[in-house]
C-alpha positions in Angstrom: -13.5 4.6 -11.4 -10.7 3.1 -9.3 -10.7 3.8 -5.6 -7.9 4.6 -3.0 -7.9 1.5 -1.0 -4.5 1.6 0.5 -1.8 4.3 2.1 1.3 3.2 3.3 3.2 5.3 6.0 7.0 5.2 6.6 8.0 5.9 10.3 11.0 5.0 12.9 8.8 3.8 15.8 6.2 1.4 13.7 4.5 0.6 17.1 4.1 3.9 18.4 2.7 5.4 15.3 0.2 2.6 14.7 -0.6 3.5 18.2 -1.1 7.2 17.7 -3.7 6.3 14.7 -5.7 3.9 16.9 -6.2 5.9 19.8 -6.9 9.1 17.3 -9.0 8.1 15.0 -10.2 4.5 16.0 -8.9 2.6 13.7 -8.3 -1.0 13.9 -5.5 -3.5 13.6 -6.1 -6.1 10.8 -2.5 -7.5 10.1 1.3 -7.7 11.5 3.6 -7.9 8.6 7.6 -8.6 8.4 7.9 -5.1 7.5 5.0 -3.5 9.8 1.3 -3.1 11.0 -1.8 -2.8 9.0 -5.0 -0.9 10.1 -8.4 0.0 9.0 -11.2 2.5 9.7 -13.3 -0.4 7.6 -12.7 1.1 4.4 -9.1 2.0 3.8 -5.9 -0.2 4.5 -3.2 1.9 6.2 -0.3 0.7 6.1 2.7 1.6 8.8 5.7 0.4 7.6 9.4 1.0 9.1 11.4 3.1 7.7 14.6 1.5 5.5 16.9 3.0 3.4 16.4 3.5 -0.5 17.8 1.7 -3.6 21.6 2.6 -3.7 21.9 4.1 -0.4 19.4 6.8 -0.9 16.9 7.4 2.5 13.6 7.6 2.0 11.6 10.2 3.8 9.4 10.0 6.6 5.9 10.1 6.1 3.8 8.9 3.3 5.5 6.5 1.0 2.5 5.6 -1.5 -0.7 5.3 -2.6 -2.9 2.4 -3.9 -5.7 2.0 -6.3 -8.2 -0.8 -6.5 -9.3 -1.3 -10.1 -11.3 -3.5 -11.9 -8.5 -4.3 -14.8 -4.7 -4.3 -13.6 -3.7 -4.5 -17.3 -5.8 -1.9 -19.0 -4.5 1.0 -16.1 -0.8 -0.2 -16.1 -1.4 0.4 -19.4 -2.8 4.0 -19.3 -0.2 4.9 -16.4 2.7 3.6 -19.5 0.7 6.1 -22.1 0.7 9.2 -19.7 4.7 8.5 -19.1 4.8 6.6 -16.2 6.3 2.7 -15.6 5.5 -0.4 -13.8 8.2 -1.0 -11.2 7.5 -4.7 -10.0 5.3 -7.4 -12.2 2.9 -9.1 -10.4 3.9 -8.8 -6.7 2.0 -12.2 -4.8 0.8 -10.8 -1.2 -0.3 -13.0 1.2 -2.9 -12.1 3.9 -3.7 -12.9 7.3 -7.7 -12.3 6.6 -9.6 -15.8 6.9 -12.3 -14.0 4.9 -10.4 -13.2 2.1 -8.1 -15.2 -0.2 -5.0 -15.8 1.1 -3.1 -14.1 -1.8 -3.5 -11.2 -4.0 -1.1 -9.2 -6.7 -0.2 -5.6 -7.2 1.6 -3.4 -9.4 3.9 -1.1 -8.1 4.0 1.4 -11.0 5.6 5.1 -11.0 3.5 7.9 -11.7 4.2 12.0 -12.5 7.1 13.2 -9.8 8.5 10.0 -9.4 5.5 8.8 -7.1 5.1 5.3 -6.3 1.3 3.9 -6.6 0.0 0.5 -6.1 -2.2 -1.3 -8.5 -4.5 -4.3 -7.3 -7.7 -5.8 -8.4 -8.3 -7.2 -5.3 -7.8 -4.3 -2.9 -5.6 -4.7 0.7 -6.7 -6.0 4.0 -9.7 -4.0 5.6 -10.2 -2.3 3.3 -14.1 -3.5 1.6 
């Protein structure tokens, strides 16, 4: 069964939400990206990402912006999202991570599922999250 490993949050203050969810909830900081701040409650990488316009001028919403799953096969569930209608929207996306105790790079998917939602597909999960 895969497991939601990762949500990513778009907002216009990136510091000031990623303060909210640490004084609320506890969480910690694990990682400073180019595009914004990752935290974990140990289990789940949240990701608080600044807000930036869409493809061809659209804007993206506030709020959450997508969902990852960690799997055990990247190939066999891109290929089961392709068979229930949906699409792969990036190939193999090389991220690389700030955690000393994990490898310094990992890939994901970036696929689109029912309603035009964007979901993330990794076999090596997101930092902080175990």
């Amino acid at each position: 069964m895969a497991r939601i490993k990762h949500i990513a949050i778009r907002t216009g203050d990136v510091e000031k939400t990623a303060e909210f969810y640490k004084a609320a909830f506890g969480l910690k900081q694990v990682g400073l990206g180019q595009n914004g701040i990752y935290l974990t409650d140990g289990h789940l990488n949240i990701a608080i990402l600044k807000f930036q316009p869409g493809e061809n001028g659209e804007p993206l919403r506030l709020g959450i912006d997508h969902v990852g799953f960690q799997v055990d096969d990247v190939d066999a569930t891109v290929a089961r999202i392709n068979g229930l209608g949906g699409k792969p929207l990036t190939d193999r996306a090389e991220v690389h991570r700030t955690d000393p105790s994990r490898p310094q790079s990992y890939y994901e998917i970036k696929c689109l599922g029912p309603d035009e939602q964007v979901i993330d597909v990794s076999n090596a999960g997101w930092v902080g999250a175990d």
